[in-house]
C-alpha positions as CSV (number, residue, x, y, z in Angstrom):
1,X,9.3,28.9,-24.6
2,X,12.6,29.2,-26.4
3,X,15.0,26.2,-25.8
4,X,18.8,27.0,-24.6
5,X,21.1,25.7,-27.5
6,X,22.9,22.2,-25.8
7,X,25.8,20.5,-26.9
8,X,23.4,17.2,-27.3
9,X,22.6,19.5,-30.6
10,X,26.5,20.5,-31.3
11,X,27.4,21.3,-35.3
12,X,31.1,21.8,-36.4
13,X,31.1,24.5,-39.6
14,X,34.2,24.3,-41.9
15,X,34.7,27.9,-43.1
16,X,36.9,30.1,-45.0
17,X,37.1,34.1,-43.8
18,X,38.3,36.4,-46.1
19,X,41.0,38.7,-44.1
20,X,39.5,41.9,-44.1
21,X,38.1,43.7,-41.3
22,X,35.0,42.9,-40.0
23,X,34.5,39.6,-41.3
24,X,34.5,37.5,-37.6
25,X,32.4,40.1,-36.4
26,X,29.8,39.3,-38.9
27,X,30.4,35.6,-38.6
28,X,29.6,35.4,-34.8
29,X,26.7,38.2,-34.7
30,X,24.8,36.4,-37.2
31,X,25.2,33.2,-35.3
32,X,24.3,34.7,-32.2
33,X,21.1,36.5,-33.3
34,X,20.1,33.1,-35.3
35,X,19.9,32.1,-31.4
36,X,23.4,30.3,-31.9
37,X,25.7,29.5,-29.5
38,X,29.4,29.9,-30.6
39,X,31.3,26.4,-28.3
40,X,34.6,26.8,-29.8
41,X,36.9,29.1,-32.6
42,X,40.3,27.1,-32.7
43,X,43.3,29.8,-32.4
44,X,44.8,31.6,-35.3
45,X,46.7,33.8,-37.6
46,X,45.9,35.9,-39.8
47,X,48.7,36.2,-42.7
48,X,47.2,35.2,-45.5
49,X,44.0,36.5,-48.0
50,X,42.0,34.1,-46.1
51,X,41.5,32.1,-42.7
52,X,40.5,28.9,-43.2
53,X,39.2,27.5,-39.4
54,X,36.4,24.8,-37.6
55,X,33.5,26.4,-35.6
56,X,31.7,24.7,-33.3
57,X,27.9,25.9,-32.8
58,X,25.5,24.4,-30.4
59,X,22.3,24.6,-31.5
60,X,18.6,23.9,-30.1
61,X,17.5,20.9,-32.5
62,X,17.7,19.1,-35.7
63,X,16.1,21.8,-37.5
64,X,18.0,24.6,-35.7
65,X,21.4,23.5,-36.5
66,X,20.6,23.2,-40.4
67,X,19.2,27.1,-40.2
68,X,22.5,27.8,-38.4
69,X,24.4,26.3,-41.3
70,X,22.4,28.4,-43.7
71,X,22.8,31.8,-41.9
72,X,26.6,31.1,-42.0
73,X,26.5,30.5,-45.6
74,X,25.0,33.2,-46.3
75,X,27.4,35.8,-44.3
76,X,29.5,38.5,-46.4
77,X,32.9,37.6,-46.8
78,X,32.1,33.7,-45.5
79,X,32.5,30.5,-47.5
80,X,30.9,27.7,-46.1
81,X,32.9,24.3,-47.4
82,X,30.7,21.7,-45.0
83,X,29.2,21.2,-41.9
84,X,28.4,18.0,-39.8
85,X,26.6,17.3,-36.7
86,X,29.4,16.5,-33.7
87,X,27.0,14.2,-31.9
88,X,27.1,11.7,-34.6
89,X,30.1,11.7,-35.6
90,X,31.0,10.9,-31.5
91,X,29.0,7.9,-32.1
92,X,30.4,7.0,-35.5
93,X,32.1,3.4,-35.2
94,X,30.7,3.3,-31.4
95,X,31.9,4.4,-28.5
96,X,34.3,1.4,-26.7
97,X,36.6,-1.1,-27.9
98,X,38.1,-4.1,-26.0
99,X,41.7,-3.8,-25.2
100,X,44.0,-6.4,-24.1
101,X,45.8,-6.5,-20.4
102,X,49.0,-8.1,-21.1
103,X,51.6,-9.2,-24.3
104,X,51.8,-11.8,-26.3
105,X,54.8,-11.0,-27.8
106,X,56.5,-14.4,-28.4
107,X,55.6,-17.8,-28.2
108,X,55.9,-17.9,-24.4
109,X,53.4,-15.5,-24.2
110,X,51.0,-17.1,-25.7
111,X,51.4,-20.9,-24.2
112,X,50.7,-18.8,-20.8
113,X,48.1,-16.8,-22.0
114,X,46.2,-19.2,-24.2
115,X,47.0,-23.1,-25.2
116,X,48.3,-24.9,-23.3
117,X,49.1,-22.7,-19.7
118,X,45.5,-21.3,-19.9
119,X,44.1,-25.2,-19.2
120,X,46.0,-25.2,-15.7
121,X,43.6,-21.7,-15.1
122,X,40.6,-23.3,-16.5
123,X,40.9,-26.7,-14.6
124,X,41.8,-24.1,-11.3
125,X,38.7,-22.4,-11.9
126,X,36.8,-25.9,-11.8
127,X,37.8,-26.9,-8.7
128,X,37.3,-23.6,-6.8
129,X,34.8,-21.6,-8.6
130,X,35.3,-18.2,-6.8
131,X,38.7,-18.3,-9.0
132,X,36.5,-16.8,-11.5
133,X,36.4,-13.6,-9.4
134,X,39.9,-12.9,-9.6
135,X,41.8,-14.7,-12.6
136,X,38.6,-13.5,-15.2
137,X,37.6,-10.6,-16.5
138,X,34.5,-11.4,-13.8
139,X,36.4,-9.6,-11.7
140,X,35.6,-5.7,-12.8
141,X,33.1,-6.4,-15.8
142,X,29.2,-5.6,-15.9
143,X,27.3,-6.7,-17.9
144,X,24.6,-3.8,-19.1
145,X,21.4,-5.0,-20.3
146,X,18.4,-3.5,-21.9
147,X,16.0,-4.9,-24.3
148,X,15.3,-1.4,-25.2
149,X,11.8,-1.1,-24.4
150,X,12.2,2.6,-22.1
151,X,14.8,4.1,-23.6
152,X,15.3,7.6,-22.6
153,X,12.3,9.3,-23.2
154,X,11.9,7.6,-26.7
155,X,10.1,4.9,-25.6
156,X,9.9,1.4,-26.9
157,X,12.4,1.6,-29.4
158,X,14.2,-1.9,-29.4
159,X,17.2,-3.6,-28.6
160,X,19.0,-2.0,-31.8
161,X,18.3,1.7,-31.4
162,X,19.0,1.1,-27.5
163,X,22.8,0.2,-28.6
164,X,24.1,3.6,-28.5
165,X,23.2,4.6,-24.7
166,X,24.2,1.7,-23.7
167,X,27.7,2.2,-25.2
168,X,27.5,5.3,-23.7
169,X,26.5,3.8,-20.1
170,X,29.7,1.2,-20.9
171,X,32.3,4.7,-21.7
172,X,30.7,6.1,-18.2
173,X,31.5,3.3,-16.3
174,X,34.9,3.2,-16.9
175,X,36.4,6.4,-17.1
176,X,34.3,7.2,-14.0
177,X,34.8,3.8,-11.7
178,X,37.0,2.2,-13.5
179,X,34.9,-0.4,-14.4
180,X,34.9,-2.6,-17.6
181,X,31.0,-2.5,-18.4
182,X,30.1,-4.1,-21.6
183,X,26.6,-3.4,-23.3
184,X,24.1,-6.6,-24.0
185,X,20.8,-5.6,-25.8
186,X,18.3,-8.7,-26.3
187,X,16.1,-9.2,-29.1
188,X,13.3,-11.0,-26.9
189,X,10.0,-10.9,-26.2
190,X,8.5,-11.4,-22.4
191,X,10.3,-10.6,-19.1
192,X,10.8,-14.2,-18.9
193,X,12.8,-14.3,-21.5
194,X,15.2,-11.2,-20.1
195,X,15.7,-13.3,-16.9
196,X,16.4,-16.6,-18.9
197,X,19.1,-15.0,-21.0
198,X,20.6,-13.0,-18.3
199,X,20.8,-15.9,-16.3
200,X,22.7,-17.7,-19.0
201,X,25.4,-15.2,-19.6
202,X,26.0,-14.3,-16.0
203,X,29.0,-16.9,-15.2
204,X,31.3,-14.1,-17.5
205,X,30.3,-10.9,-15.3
206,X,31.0,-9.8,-11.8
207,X,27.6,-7.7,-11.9
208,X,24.4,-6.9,-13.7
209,X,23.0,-3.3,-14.5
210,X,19.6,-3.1,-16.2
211,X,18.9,-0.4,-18.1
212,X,16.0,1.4,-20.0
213,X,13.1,-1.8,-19.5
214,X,9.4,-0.5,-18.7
215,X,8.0,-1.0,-16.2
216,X,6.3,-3.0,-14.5
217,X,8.5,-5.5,-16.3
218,X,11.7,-3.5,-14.7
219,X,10.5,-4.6,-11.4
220,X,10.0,-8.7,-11.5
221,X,13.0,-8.7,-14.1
222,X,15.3,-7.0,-11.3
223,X,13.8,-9.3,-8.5
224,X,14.1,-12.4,-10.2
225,X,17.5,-11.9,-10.7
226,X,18.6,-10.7,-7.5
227,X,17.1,-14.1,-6.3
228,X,18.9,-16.1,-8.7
229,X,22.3,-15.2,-9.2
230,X,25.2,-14.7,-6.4
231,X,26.2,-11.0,-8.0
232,X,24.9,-7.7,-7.9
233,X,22.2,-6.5,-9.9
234,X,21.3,-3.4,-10.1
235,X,17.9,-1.4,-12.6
236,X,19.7,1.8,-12.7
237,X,16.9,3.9,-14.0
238,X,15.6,2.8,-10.6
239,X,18.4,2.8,-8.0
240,X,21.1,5.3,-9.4
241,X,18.1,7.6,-10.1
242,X,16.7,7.2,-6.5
243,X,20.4,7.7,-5.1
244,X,21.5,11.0,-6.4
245,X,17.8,12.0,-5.9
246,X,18.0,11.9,-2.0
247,X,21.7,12.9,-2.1
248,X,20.1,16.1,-3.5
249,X,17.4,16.3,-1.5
250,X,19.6,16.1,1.9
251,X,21.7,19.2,0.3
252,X,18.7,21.0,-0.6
253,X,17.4,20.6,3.2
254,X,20.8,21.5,4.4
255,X,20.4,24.8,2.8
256,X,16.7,25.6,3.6
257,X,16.7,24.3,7.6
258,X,13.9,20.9,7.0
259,X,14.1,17.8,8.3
260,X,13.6,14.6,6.5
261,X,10.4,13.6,9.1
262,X,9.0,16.9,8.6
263,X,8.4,17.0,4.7
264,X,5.5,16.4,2.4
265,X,6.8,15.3,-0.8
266,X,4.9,14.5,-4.6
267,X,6.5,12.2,-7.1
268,X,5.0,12.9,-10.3
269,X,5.5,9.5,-12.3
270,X,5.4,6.2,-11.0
271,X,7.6,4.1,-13.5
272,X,10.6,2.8,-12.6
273,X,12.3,5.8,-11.4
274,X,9.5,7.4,-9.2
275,X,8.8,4.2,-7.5
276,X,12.4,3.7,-6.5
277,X,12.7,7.6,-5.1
278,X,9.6,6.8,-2.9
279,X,11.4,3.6,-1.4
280,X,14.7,5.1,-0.7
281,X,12.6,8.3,0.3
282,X,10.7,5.9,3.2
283,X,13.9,4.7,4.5
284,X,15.8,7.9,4.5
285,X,12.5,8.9,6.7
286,X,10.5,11.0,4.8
287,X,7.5,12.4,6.3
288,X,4.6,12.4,3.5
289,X,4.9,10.8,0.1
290,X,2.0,11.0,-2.5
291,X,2.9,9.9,-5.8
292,X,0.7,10.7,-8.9
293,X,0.9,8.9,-12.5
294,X,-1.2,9.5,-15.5
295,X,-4.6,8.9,-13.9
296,X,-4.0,10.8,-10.7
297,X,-2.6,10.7,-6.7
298,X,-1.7,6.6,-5.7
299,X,-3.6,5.5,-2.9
300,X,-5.1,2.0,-1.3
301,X,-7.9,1.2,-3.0
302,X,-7.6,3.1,-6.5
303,X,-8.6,0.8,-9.4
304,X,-5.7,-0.3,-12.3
305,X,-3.0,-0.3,-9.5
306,X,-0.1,-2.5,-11.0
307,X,1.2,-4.9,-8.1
308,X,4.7,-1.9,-7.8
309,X,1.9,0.6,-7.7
310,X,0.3,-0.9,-5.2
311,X,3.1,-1.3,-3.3
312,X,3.7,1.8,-3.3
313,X,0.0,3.0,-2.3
314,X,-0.2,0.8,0.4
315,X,3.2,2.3,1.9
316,X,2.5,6.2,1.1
317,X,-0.3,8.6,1.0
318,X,-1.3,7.8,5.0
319,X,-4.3,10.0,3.8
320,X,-5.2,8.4,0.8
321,X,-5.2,11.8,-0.7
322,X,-6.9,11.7,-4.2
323,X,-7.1,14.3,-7.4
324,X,-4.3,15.6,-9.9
325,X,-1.2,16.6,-9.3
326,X,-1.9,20.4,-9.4
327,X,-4.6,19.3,-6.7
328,X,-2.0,17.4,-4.4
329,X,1.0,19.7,-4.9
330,X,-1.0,22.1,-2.7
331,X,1.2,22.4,0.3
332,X,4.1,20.2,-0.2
333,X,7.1,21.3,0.4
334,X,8.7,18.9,-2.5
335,X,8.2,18.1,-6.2
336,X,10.3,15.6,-7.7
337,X,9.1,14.9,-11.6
338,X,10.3,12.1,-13.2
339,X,7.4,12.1,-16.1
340,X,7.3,14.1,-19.0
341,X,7.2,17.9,-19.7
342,X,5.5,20.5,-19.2
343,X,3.3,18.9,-16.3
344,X,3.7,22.0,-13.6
345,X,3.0,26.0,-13.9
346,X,4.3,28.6,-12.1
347,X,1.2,29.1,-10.3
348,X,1.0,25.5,-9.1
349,X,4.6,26.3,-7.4
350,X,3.2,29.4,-6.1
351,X,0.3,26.7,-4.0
352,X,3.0,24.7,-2.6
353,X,4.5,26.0,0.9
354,X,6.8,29.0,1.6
355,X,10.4,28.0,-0.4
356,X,9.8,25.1,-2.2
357,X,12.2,22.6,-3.3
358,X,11.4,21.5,-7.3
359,X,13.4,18.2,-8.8
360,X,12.0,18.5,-12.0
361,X,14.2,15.4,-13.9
362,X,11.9,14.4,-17.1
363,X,14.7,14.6,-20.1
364,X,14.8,16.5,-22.5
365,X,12.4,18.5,-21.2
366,X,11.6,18.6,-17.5
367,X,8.0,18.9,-15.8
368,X,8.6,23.0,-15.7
369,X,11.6,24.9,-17.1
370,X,13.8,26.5,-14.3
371,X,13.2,29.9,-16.1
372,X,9.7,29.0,-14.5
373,X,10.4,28.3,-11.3
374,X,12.7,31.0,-11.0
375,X,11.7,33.3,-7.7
376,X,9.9,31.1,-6.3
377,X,11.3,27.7,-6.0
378,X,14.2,27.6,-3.3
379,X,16.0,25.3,-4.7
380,X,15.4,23.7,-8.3
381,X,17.4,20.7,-10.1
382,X,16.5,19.1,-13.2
383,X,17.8,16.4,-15.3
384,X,19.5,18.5,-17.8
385,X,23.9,19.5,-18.1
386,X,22.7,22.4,-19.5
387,X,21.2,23.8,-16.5
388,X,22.9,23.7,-12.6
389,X,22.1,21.0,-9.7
390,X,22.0,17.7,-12.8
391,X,20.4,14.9,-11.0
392,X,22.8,12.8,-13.2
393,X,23.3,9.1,-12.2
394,X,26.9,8.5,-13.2
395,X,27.4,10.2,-9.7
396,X,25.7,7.2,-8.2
397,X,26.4,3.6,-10.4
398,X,29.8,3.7,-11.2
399,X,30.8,4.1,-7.4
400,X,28.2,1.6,-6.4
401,X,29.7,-1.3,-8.7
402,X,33.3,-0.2,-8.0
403,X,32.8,-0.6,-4.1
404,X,30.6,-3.6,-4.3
405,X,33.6,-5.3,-7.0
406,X,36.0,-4.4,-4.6
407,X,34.9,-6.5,-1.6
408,X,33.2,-8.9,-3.7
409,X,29.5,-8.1,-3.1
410,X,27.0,-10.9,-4.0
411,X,23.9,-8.2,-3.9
412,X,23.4,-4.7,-3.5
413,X,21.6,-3.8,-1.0
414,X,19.5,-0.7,0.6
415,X,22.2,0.5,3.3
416,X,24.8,0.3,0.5
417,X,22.2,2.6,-1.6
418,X,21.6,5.1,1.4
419,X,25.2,4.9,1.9
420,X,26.1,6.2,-2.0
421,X,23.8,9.0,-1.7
422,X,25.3,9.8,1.8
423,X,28.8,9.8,-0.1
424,X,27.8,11.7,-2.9
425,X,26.2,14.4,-0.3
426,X,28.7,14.7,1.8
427,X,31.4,15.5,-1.6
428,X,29.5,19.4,-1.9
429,X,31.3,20.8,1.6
430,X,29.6,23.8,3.4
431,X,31.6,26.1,1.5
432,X,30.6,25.0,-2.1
433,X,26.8,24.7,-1.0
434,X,24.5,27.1,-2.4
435,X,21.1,26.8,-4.1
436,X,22.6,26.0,-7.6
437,X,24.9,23.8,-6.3
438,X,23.9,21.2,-4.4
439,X,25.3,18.2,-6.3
440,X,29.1,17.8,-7.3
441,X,30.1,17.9,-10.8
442,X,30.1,14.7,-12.2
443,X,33.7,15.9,-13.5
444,X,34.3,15.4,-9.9
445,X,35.9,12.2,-10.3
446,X,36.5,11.8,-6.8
447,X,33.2,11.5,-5.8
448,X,32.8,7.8,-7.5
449,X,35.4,6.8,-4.7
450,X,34.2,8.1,-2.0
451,X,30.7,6.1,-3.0
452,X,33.1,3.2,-3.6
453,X,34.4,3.5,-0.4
454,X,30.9,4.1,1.4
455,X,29.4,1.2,-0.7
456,X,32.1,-1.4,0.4
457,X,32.0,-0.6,4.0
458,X,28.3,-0.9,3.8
459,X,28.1,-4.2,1.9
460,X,30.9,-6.1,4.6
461,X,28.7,-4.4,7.3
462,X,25.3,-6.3,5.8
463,X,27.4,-9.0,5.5
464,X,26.8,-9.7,1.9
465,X,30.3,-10.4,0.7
466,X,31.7,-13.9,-0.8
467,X,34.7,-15.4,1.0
468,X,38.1,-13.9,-1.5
């Protein structure tokens, strides 16, 4: 099946149009029947012999974009000085910069910010340690660490190639919460070695978001460190994931009359990211979970359980129902995919009950395409911005750190998880709800403080905030 062009695969064309008739015309048809998609034309005059102007074209892939050029190249009347791909050049000389808070102007300035006023700070911090909170940049700074061993869909990739997303994770945190995340990718080798190191650098940050570490290593690196250290810490490809996943999933009952107790869901995938949707899942009250990885449904008593699998099979799957996951789709009334693509038909959604609901989140390419689903799922979200109802985490993580910052959380726990995808539920009203809206536009940069807001009141209700 034919992909949709995506900005992810965005080309800017420098050309030169010679003013006679006809000439844009060509331009744009030949785009558009090369499967182009035409982003942007800046605004213009035409005065002179020729128009000289920067198109933007999103294309489908690598190889697309560079058949795009071509076709442009060759149209009538169209001189082609250049082209370049807009997604690297976003990245070109990264994505953040540190920036500094206050002057220093004059000599004054600096004896209070650095030598000799900052001692009088440093030996205040020593005496009273939660100082740190408030007179460092501890206060409102994350650390975001990956060793880049599940990155994206990529894989194991490393700690180098893992740079850029979590740049981009940094750039989401703060113009979305506010929040001064800063990215840490370690060259090391065992999930010892993660905890070790992040246990060394945590006296600078006020919280710690994993991101992109396999699992099952995900798992003990995240509960290690949650024992350890006195801040939040937070796996984000479990947590945030699981968050706006049942923040979806109570919109997509709202619109089809189910109740949580009531439902029979399937989780295809049991990384990081399925396990966390069945936990949150179980508390929100789910009826029936069955998850299903590579070698089939998770139950008690399957061989080559990891200890998080088994977890999860001893508190799912009452039935210990067994087979594939066309076999166990049969009947639910809820697929959420977080695996790879191409995993479902439309004839295993047609086996499912009357109206099912289809969270198909593998990126780039989800478990079945939407074009798929279409007329037979009730509701359907994916992972993608390219199609409606994103199951997108910035709704969820910048919100959660920003409300457990702001009353100085030491943890983050599951009532302040339940209550982020409460928030971010509750932000698509009954009059915006519809089957390809069920989740507000992570443009919607009010919804991060109305998570905020729900996360603090949650965290000083559990009790889990220092003394300020």
């Amino acid at each position: 099946m034919t992909t949709t062009p995506t900005a992810a695969y965005s080309i800017a064309l420098q050309v030169e149009l010679h003013n006679v008739p006809g000439v844009l015309g060509r331009l744009a048809s030949s785009i558009g029947e090369a499967g182009g998609n035409i982003a942007h034309i800046g605004g213009f005059e035409a005065k002179g012999p020729s128009i000289v102007e920067e198109i933007y074209v999103n294309a489908r892939d690598e190889q697309h974009a560079q058949r795009l050029a071509k076709v442009v190249a060759d149209v009538e009347g169209v001189t082609l000085h250049g082209w370049y791909d807009r997604t690297f050049e976003m990245h070109e000389g990264g994505k953040i910069e540190v920036l500094p808070l206050c002057p220093v102007g004059d000599k004054d300035d600096l004896s209070m910010a650095y030598t000799p006023g900052v001692a009088r700070v440093c030996m205040a911090i020593h005496e009273d340690a939660a100082m740190a909170h408030t007179h460092t940049i501890k206060k409102n700074t994350v650390a975001i660490v990956s060793n880049g061993t599940a990155v994206l869909g990529l894989g194991d990739i490393g700690p180098v190639a893992a740079m850029p997303v979590m740049e981009g994770k940094a750039l989401l945190f703060k113009e979305f919460g506010g929040v001064d995340g800063f990215p840490i990718c370690l060259d090391v080798e065992t999930a010892q070695d993660v905890i070790d190191a992040v246990v060394a650098i945590a006296p600078t940050f006020g919280g710690i978001n994993l991101e992109d570490i396999a699992a099952p290593d995900c798992f003990a690196i995240e509960d290690a460190l949650k024992a350890a250290l006195d801040i939040p810490v937070f796996h984000d490809d479990q947590h945030g994931t699981a968050v706006v996943t049942l923040a979806a999933l109570r919109n997509a009952l709202r619109l089809t009359d189910r109740a949580m107790g009531d439902l029979s869901v399937v989780i295809a995938g049991m990384g990081a990211a399925g396990v966390a949707i069945g936990k949150i899942l179980i508390n929100a009250g789910v009826g029936e979970i069955v998850g299903v990885d590579r070698a089939g449904a998770v139950h008690d008593g399957r061989d080559g359980l990891n200890y998080a699998k088994q977890w999860f099979a001893e508190n799912t799957n009452p039935d210990r129902k067994a087979g594939t996951l066309a076999e166990v789709v049969v009947g639910a009334d809820v697929f959420i995919g977080v695996s790879g693509p191409g995993l479902l038909t439309s004839a295993d959604l047609r086996t499912m009950s009357s109206d099912p609901v289809v969270f198909a989140m593998a990126n780039p390419d989800p478990e079945i395409r939407p074009e798929q689903a279409d007329g037979i799922a009730s509701v359907m979200a994916t992972g993608r911005s390219d199609y409606p109802n994103q199951i997108n985490n910035v709704l969820a993580f910048p919100g959660i750190f920003r409300g457990a910052l702001d009353v100085g959380a030491r943890d983050i726990t599951e009532n302040m998880k339940l209550a982020a995808a409460g928030a971010i539920a509750d932000s698509v009203t009954d009059d915006l709800l519809a089957p390809d809206f069920i989740v507000p536009s992570v443009f919607d940069k009010s919804v991060p403080y109305r998570v905020a807001e729900a996360v603090a009141a949650a965290a000083l209700d559990d009790g889990v905030c220092r003394d300020r």
